[in-house]
N, C-alpha and C positions, 0 to 999 in steps of 0.2 A: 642211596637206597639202603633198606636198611637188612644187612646183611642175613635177618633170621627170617627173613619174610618168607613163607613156603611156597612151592607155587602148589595152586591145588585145583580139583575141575569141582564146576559148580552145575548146578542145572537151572536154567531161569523159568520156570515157569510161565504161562501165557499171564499178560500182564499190562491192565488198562494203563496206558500213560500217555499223558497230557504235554506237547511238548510247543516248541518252535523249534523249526526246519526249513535252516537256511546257510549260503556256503558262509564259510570263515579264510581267512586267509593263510592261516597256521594250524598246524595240529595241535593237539593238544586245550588247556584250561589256559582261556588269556582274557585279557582286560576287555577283548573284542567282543567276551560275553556277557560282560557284567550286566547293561542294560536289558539283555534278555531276562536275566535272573531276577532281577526288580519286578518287571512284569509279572514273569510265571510265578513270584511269590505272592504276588500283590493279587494276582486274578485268580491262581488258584486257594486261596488262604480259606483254612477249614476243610481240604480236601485232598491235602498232599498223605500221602500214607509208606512213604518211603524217602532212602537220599536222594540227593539232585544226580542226574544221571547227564550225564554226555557222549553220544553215538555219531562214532563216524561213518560211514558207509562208502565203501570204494568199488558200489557198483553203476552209478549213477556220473555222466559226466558235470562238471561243473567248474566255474573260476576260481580255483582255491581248492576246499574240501567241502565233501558235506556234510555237512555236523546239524545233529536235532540235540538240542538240551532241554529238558522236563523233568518232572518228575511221576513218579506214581501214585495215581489217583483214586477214590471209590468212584465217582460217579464221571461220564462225557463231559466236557467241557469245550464248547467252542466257543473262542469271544475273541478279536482282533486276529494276529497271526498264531495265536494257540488253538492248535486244534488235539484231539485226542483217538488213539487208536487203541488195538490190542497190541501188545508185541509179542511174539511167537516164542513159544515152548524154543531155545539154546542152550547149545552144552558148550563150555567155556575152560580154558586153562583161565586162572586169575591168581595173582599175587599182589598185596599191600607197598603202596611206594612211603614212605616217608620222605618229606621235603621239597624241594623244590620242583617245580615244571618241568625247569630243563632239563631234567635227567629222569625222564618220566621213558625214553625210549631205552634206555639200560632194561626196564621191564619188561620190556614189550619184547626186546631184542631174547631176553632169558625165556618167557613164550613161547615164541616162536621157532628157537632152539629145539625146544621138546617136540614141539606139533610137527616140525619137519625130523627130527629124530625119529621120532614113532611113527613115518608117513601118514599121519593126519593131513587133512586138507582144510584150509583155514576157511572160515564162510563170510568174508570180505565184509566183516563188522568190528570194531574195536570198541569198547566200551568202558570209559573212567567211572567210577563212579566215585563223586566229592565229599566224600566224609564230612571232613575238615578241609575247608579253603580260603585263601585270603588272593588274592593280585598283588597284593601290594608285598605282603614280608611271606613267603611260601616257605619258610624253613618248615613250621609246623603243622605245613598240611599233608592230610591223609586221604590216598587216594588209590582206591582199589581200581588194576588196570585188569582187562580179560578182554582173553582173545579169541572168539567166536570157530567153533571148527565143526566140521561136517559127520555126522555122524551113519555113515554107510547102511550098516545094518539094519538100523533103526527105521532111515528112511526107506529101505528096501521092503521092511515088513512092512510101513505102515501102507505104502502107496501098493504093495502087493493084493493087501487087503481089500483097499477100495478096489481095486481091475476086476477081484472075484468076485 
């Protein structure tokens, strides 16, 4: 990893994305996904409006993990197993990995450091986002990792709001 990478909190905006969702066997960016990737470029082409995104979700039981990989789109798209949603206004710690996969949890591990230092409470999403990716030689990919966390106050005012 690459030693200057910051970590930093980001805010994702509500945000139409076009994906497939279905488990994987591993965490992480693997070979398992490539044939997705073909697809979602191939069906959404002319519509993609951001990186390829990859979202785990550990609230959901399943064989393996469940992992959605999409991207983000202007317009709904549903045709085979890609369908498209909104995905929700999140606040995220996020740091840059350079290089390989395998050491994609050294990032994850420097995250979660902080969110549990600062008793933050994580919001059971992990999200890569694919820069630069290859399966085959990952020396030089780049991959922004961020770790999804609950933001108390925020949700406190907003849902206070709606009760009144």
């Amino acid at each position: 990893m690459n030693q200057n990478s910051e970590i930093i909190h980001i805010i994702r905006e509500e945000t139409t994305f076009a994906s497939i969702r279905e488990p994987v066997k591993e965490l992480g960016p693997t070979k398992e996904l490539e044939h997705r990737i073909i697809k979602l470029k191939k069906v959404l082409e002319g519509h993609i409006t951001g990186p390829l995104t990859l979202i785990f979700h550990f609230d959901t039981l399943v064989d393996g993990y469940d992992a959605e990989i999409g991207y983000p789109v202007d317009k709904i798209i549903e045709k085979d197993s890609i369908s498209t949603k909104t995905l929700p206004y999140a606040e995220f710690l996020s740091v840059t990995h350079k290089g390989s996969y395998k050491t994609l949890r050294t990032a994850y591990e420097k995250i979660y450091q902080i969110l549990r230092g600062n008793g933050l409470s994580d919001a059971l999403e992990l999200v890569e986002i694919l820069h630069k990716y290859n399966f085959e030689n990952q020396e030089n990919c780049i991959t922004e990792v961020q770790g999804s966390f609950l933001m108390w106050d925020r949700n406190y005012k907003m849902n206070l709001k709606g009760v009144l």
